[in-house]
Backbone as a ProteinNet text record, in pm:
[ID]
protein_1_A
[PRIMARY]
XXXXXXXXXXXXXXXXXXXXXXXXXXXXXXXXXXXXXXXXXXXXXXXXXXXXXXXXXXXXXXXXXXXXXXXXXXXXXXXXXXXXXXXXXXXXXXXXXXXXXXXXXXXXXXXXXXXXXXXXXXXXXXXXXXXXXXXXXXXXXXXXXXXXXXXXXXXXXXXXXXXXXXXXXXXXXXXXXXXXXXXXXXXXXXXXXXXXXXXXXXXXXXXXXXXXXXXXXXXXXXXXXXXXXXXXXXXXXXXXXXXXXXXXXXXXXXXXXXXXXXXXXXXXX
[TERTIARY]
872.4	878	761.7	740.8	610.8	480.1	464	321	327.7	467.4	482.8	457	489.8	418.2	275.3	219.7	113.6	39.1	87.8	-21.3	3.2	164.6	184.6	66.7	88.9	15.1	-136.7	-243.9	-321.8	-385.8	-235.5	-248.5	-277.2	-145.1	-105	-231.7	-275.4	-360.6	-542.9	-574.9	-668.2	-631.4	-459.8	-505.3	-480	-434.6	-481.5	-618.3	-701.9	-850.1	-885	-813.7	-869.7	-788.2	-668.6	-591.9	-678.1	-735.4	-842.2	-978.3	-1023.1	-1160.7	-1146.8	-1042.6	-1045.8	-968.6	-818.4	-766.5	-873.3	-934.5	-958.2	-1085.3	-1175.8	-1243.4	-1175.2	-1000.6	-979.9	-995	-1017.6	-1024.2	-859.3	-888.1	-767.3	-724.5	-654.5	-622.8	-588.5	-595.1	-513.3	-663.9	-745.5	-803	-977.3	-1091	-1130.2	-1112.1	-1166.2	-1175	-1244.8	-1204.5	-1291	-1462.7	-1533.2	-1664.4	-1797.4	-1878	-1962.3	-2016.6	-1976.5	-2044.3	-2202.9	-2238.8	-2387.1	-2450.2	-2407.2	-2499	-2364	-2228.7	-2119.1	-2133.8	-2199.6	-2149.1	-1976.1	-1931.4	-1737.9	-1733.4	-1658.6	-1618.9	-1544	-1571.9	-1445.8	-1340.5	-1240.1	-1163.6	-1140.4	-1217.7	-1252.9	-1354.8	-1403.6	-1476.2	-1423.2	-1267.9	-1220.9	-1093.1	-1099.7	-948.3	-981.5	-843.9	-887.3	-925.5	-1030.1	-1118.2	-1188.4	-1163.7	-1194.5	-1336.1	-1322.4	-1439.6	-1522	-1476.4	-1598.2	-1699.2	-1632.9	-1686.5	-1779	-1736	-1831.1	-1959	-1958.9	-2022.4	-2122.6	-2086.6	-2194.2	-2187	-2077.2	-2034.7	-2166.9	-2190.5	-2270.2	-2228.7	-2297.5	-2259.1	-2345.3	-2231.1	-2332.8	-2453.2	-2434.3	-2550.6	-2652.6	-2622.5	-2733.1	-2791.5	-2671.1	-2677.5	-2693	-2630.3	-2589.1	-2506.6	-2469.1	-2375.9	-2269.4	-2140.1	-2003.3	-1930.3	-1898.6	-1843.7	-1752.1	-1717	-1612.6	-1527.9	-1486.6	-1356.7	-1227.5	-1355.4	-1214.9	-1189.3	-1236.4	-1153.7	-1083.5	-1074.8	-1059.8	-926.6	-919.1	-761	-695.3	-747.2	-661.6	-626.1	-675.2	-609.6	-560.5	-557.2	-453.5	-344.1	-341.7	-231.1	-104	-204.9	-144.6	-90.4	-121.3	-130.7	2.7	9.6	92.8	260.2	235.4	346.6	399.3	335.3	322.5	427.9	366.8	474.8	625.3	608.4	702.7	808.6	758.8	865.5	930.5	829.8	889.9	981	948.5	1052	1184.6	1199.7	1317.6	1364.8	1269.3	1333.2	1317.9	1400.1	1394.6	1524.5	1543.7	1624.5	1575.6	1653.6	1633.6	1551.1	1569.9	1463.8	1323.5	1272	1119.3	1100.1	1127.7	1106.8	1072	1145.8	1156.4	1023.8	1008.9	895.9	786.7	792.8	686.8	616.9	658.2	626.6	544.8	648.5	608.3	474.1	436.3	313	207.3	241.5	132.1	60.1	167.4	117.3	60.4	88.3	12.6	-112.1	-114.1	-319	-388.6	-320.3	-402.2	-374	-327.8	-376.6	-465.7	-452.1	-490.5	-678.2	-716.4	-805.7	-883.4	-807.4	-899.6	-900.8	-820.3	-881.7	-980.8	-995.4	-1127.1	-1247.3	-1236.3	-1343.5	-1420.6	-1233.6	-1245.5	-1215.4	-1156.3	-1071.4	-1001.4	-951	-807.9	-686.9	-578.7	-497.1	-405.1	-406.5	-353.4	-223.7	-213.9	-45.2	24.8	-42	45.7	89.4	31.5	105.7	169.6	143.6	247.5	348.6	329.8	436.7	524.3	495	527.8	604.2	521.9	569.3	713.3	704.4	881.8	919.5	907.6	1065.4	1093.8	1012.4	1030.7	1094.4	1064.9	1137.1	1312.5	1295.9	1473.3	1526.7	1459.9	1494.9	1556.4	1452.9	1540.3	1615.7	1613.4	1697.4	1842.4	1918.1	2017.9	1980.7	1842.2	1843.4	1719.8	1670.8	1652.7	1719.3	1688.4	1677.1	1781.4	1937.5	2027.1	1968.7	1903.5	1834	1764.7	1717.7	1633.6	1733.8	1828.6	1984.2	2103.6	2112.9	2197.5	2141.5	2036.8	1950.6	2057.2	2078.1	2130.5	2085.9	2183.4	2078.8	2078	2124.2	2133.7	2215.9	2168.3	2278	2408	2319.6	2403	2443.3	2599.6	2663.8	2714.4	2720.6	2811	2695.7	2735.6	2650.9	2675.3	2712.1	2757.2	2596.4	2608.9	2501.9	2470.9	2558.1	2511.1	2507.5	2507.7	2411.1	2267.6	2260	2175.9	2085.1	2122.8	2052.7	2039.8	2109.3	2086.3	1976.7	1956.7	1878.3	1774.3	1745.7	1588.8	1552.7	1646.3	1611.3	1606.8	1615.7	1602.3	1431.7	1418.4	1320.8	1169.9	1181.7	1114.5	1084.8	1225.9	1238.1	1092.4	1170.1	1114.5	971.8	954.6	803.7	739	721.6	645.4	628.4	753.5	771.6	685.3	677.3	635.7	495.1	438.9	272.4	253.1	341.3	307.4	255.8	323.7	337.6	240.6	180.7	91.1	-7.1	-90.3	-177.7	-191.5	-76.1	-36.9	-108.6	-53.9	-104.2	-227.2	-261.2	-427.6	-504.2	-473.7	-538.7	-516.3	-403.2	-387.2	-494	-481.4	-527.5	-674.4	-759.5	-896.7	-994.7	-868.1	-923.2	-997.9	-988.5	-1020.7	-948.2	-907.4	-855.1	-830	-776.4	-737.8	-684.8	-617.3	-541	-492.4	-535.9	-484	-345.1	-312	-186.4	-114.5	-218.5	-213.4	-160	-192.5	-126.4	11.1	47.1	184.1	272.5	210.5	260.9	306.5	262.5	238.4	364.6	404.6	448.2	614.1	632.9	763.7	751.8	645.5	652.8	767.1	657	731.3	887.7	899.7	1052.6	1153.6	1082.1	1195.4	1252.7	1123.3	1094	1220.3	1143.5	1202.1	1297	1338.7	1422.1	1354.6	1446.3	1326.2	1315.7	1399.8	1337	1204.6	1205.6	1064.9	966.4	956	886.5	832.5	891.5	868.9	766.9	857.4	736.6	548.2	600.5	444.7	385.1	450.1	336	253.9	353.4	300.4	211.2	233.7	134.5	18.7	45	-93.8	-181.7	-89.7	-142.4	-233.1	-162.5	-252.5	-359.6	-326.5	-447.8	-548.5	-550.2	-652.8	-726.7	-666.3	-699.7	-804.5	-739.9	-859.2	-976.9	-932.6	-994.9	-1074.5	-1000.6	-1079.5	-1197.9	-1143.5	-1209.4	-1341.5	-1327.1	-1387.2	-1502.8	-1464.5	-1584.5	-1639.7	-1600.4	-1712.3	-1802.1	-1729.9	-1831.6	-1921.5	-1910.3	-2057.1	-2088.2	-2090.2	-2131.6	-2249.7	-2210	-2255	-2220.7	-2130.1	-2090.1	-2011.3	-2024.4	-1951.4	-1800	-1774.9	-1604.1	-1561.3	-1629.4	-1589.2	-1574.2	-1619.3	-1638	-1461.6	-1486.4	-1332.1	-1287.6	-1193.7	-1109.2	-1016.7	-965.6	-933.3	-762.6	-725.4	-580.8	-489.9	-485	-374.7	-434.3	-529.8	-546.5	-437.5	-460.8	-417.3	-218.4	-193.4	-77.4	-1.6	-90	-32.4	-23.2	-126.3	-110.8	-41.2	56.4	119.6	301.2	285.6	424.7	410.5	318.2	346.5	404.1	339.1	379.5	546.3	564.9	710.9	801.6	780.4	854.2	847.3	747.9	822	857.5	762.9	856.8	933.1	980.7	998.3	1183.6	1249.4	1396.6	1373.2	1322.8	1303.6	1199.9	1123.9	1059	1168.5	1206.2	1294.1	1416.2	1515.7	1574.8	1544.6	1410.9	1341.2	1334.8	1241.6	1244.7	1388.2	1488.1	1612.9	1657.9	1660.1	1698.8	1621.3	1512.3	1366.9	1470.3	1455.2	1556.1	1671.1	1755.6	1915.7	1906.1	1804	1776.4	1723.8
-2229.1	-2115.7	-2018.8	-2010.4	-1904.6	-1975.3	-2076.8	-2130.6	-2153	-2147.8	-2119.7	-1930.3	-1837.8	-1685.1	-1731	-1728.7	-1758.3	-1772	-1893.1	-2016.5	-1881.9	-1864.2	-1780.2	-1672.5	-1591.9	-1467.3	-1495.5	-1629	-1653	-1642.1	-1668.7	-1722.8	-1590.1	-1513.1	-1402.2	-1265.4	-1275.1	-1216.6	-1180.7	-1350.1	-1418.9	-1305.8	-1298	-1247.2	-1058.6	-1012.5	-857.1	-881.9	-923.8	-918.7	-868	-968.8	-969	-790.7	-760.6	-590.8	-502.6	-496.8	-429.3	-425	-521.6	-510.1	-476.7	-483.3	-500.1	-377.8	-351.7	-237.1	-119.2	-72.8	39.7	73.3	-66	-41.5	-51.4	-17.2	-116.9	-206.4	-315.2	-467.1	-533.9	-629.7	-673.5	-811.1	-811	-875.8	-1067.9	-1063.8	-1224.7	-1268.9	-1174	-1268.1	-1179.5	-1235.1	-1372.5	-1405.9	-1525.5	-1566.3	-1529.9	-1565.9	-1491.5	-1571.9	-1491.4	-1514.8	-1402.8	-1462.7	-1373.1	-1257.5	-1164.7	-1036.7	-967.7	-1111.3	-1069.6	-1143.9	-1268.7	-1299.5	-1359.6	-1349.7	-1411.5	-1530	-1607.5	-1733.9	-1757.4	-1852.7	-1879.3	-1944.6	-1919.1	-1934.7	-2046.6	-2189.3	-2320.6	-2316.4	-2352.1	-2400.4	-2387.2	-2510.2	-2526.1	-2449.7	-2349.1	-2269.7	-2105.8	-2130.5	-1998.2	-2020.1	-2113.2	-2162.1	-2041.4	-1978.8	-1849.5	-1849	-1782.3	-1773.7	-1940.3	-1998.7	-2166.3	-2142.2	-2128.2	-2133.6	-2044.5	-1918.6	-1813.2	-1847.4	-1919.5	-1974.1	-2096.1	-2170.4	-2280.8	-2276	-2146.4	-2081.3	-2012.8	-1979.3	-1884.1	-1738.7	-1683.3	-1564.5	-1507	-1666.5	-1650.5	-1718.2	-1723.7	-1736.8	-1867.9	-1961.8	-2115.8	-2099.1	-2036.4	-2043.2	-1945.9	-1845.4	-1751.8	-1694.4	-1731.7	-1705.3	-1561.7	-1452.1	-1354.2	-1351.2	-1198.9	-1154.7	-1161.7	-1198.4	-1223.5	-1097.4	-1028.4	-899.9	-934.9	-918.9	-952.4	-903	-777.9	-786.4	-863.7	-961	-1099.3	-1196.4	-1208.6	-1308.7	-1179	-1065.8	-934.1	-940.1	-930.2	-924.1	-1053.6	-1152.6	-1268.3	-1281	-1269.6	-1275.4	-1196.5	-1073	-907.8	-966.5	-1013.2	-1019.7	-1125.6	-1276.3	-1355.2	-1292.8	-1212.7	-1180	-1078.5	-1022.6	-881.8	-959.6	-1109.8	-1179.4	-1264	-1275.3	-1343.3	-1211.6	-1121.6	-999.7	-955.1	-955.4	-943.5	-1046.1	-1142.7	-1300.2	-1240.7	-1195.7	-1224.2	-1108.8	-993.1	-895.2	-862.5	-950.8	-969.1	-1145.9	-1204.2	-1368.3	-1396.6	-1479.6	-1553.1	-1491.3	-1378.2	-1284.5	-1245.3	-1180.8	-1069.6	-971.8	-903.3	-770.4	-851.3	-970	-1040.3	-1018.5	-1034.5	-1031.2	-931.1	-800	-647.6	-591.1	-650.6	-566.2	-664.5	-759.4	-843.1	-744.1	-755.9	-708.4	-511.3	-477.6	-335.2	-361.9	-455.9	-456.8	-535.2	-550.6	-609.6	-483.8	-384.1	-274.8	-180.1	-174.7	-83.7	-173.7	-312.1	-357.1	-304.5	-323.1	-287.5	-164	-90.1	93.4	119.3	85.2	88.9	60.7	0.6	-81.1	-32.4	-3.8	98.1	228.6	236.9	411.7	408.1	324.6	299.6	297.9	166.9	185.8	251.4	306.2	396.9	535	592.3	684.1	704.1	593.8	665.9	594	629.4	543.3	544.7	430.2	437.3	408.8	487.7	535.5	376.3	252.1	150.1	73.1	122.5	67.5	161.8	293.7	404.3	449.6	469.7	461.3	387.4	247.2	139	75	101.9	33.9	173.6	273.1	380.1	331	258.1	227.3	70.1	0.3	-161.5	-118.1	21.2	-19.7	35.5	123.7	164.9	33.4	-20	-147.8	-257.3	-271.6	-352.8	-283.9	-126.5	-115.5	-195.2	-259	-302.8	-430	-478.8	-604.6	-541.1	-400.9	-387.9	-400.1	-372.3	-373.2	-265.7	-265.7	-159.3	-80.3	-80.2	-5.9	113.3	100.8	198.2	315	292.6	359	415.6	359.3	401.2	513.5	529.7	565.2	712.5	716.9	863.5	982	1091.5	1234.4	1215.2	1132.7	1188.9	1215.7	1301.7	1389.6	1279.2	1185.9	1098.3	1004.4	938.7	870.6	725.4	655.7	549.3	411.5	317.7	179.5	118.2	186	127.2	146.4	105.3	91.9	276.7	337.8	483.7	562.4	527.1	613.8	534.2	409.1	339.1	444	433	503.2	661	699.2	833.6	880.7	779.5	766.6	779.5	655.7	656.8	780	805.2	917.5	1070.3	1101.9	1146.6	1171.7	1025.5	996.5	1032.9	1000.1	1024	1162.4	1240.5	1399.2	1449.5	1436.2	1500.2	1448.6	1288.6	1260.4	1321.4	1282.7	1355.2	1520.9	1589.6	1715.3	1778.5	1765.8	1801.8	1781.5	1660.4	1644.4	1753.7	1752.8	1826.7	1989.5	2000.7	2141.7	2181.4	2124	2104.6	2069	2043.8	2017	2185.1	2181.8	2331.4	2470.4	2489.4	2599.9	2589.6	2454.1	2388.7	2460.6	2427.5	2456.5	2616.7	2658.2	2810.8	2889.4	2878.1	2969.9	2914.9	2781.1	2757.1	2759.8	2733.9	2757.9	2563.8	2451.1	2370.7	2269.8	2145.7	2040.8	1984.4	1970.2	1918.6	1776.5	1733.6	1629.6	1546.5	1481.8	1462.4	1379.5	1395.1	1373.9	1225.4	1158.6	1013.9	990	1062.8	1059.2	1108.7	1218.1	1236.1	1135.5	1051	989.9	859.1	817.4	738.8	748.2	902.2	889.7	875.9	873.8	833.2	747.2	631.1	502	444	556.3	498.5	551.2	634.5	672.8	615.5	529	417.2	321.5	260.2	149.7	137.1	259.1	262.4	395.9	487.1	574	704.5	821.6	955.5	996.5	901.2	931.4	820.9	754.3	659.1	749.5	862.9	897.6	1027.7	1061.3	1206.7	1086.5	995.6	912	849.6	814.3	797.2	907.9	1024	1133.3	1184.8	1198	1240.6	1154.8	1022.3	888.4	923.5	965.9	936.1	1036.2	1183.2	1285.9	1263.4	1239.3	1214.1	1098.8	984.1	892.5	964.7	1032.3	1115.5	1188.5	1283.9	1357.7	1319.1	1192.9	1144.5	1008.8	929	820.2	908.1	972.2	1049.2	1153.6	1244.3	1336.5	1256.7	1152.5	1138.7	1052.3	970.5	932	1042.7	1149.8	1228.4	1299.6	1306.5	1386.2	1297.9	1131.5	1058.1	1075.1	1050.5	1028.4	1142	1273.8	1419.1	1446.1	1399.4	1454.1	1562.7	1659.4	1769.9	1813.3	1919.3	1913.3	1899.2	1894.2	1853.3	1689	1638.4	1494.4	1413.8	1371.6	1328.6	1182	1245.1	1104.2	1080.9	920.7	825.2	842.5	994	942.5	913.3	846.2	706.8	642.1	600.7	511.9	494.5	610	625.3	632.2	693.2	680.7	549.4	459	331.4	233.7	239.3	189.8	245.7	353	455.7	424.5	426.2	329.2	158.2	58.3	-38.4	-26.4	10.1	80.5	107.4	188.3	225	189.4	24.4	-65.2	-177	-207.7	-330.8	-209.2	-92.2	-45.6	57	169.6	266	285.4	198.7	244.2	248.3	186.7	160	289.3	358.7	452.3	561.9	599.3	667.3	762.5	610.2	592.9	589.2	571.1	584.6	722.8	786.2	932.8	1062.3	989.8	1045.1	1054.3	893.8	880.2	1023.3	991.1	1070.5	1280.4	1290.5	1429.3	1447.8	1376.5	1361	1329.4	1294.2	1211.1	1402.7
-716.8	-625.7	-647.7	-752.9	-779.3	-742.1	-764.6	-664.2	-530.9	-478.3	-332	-261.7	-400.6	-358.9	-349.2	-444	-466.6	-329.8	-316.6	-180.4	-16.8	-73	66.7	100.7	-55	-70.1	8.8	-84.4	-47	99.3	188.7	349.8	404.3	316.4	396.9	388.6	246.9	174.5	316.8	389.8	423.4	602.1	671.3	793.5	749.1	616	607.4	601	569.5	596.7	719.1	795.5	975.9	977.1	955.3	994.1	901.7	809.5	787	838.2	866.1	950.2	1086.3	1113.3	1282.7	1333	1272.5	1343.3	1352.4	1191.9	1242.9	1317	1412.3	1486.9	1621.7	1620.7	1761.1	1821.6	1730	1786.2	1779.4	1845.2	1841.4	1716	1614.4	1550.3	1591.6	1698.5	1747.5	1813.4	1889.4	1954.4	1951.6	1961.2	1904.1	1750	1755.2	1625.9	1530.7	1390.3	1306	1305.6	1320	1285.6	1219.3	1203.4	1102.4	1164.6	1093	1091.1	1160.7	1058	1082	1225.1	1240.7	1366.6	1473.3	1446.8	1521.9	1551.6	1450.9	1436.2	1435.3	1483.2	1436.8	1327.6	1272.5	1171.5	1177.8	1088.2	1142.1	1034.4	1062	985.8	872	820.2	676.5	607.9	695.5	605.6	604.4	608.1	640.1	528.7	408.5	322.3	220.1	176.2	91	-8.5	-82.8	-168.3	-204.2	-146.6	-200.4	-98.6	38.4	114	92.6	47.2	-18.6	-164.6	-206.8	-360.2	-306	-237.1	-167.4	-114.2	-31.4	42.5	-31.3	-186.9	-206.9	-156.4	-126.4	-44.9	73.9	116.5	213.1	356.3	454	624.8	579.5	658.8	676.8	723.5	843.3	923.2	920.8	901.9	893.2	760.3	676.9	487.4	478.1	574.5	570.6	453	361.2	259.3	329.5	272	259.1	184.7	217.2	128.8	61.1	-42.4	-184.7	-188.2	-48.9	-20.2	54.5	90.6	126.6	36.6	-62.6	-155.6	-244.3	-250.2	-356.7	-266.7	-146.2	-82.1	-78.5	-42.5	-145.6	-218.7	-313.3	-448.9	-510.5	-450.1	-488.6	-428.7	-309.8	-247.8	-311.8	-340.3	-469.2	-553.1	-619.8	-738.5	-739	-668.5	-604.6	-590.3	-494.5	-417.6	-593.8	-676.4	-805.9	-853.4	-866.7	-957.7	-915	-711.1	-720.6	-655.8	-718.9	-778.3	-901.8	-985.6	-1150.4	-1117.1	-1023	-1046.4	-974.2	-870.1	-770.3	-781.5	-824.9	-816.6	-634.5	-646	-470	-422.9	-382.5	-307.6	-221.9	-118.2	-33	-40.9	-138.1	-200	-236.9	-204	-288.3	-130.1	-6.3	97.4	155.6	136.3	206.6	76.1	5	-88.3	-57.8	-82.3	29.2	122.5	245.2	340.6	345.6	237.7	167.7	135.1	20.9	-54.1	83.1	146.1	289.1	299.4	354.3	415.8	300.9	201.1	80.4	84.5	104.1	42.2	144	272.8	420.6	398.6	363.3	397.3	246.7	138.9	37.6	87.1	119.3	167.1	299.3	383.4	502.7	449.8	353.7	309.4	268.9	164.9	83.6	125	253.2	304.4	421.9	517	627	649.9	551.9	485.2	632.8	655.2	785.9	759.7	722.7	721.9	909.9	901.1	1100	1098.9	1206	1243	1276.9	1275.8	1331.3	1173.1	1099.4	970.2	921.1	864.3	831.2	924.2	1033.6	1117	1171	1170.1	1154.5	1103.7	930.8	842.2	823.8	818.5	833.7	894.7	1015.8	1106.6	998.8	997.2	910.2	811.5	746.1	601	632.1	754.1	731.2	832.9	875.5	963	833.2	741.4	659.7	477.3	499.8	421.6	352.1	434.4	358.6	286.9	305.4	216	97.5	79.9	-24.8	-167.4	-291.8	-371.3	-406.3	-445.9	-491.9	-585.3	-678.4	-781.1	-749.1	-622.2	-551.7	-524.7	-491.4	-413.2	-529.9	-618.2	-693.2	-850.2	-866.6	-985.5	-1017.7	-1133.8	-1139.1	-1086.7	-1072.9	-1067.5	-904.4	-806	-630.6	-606	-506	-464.6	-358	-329	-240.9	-365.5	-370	-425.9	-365.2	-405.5	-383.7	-356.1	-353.3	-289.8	-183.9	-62	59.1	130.6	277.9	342.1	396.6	382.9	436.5	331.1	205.7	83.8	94.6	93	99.6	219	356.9	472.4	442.4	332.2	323.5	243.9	145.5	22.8	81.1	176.5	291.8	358.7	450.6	528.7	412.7	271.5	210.9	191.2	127.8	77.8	168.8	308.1	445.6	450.8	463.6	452.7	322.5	214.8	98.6	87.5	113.5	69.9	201.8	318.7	432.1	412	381	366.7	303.7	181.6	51.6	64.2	91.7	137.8	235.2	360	468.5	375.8	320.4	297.5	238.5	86.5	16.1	129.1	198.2	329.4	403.1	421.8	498.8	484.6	325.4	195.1	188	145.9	91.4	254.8	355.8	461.6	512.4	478.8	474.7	402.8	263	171.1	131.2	159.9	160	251.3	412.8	500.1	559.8	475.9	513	490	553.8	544.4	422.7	305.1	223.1	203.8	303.2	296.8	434.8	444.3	617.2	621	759.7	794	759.5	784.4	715.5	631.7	472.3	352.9	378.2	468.7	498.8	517.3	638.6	752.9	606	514.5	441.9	346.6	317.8	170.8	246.3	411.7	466.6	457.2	498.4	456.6	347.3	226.8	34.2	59.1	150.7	106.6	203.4	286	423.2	261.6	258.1	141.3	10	-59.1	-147.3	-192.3	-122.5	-143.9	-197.5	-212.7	-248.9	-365.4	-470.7	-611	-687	-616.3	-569.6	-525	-421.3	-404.4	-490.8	-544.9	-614.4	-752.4	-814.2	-890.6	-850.9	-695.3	-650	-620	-631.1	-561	-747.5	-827.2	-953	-1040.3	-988.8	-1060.1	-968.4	-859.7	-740.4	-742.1	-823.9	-825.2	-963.5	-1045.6	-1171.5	-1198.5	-1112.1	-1101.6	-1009.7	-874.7	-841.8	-952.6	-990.9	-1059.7	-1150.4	-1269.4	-1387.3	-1313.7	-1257.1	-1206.5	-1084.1	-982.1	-874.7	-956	-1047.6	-1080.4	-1162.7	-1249.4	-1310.4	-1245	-1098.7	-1003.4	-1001.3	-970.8	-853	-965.4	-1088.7	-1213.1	-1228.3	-1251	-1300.9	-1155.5	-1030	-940.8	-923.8	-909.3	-920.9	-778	-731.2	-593	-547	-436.7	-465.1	-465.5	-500	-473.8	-355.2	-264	-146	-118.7	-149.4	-135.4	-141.8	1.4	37.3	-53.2	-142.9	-224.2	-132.5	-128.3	-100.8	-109.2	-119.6	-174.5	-150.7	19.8	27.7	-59	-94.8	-186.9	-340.7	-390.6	-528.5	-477.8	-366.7	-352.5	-342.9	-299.4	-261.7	-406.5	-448.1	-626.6	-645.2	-639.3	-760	-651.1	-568.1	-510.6	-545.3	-580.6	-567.9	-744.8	-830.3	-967.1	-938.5	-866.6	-841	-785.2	-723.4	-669.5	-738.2	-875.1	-979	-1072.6	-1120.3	-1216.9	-1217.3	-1125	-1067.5	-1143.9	-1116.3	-1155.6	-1318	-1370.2	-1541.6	-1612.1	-1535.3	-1535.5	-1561	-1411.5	-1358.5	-1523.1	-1527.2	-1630	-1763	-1807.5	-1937.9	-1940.8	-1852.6	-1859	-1841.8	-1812.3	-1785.9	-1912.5	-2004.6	-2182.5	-2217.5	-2196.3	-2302.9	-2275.4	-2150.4	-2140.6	-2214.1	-2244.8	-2310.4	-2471.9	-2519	-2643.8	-2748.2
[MASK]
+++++++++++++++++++++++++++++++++++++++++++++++++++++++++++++++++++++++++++++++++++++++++++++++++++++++++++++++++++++++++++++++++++++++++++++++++++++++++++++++++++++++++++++++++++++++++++++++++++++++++++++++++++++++++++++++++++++++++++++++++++++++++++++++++++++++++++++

């Protein structure tokens, strides 16, 4: 079963390529075919198998021996790699499926931030209705964690947990955005990252989210801060942080309840 994530990941890994390159110029994902960049040659078949045809290739274009950017075998094999972890951490259940689909949409927003800094409303908005769409075949762990105010394990703590999570994570960004833009007078944070952190809380519930905002806040902070110091770029210089948010929820969907509960001991101890 785990070399069946794997191979999937690989497949699945090969068309987020095409939803990153393409949505956020407004192209359309289904139609045409993939072909090269540089002179639109098509691309056949067999020279499109994931990361196998890039290594063949020389991360070059048959025909024109144009550069191959190393973010398409880099999303293959994240994506492997990602569908690999969360095997070991759900097994072949229900919940390997609904986090599946979760970690799709974290590489593709993870990934146009990076390189577009927009995260687009058809995956964060999107991906909120998908995740309370398949709330009941998540993961109980997400739903029951001590310390909520909502109780019990039926399907409407479960739905309460979400629409919690939506509330507080959107909220809380919103607000922080709000202030930041009140009292500096300039954009701080765009709506995107909002629109995003409902995403983490359809997904995975709203004590999930209070964990990705403080991992995302503190990976900005040293990894962000510490680009822009070697870089010498100014404090203005826009970080990526759907980026860091989306690492810091996928963090909180293999390890997030064990976190959660470690730090709950660490209070009581």
């Amino acid at each position: 079963m785990l070399w069946s994530m794997v191979i999937a990941g690989l497949i699945l890994g090969s068309f987020l390529n095409v939803c990153i390159y393409r949505i956020p110029r407004g192209l359309s994902v289904v139609r045409p075919g993939s072909a090269c960049p540089h002179c639109g040659r098509p691309i056949r078949p067999w020279e499109n198998i994931p990361v196998l045809s890039y290594v063949l290739l020389g991360g070059r274009c048959r025909g024109c021996r144009g550069r191959i950017s190393w973010i398409y075998p880099f999303v293959e094999i994240l994506t492997a790699v990602s569908f690999a972890a969360l095997y070991w951490r759900f097994g072949w259940s229900a919940p390997l499926g609904v986090n599946a689909v979760f970690f799709c949409l974290l590489i593709v927003l993870v990934m146009i931030d990076l390189t577009d800094r927009i995260l687009p409303d058809v995956f964060t908005v999107g991906g909120t209705v998908a995740g309370l769409l398949l709330v009941p075949w998540q993961a109980p762990e997400f739903f029951t964690l001590p310390g909520s105010p909502v109780t019990g394990e039926g399907l409407g703590n479960r739905y309460a947990q979400a629409g919690l999570g939506i509330l507080l994570g959107a909220g809380f960004l919103w607000l922080v955005a709000w202030l930041y833009r009140k009292f500096r007078g300039v954009e701080g944070m765009g709506m995107g990252d909002v629109k995003m952190m409902a995403m983490v809380g359809a997904f995975l519930g709203w004590q999930m989210v209070w964990l990705t905002i403080l991992l995302g806040s503190l990976m900005g902070a040293v990894v962000g801060g510490s680009y822009v110091w070697l870089t010498g770029r100014g404090r203005r210089y826009e970080l990526p942080f759907g980026s860091f948010l989306g690492i810091s929820a996928a963090v909180a969907a293999l390890f997030g309840p064990q976190l959660v509960l470690g730090y709950l001991a660490l209070l009581q101890s």
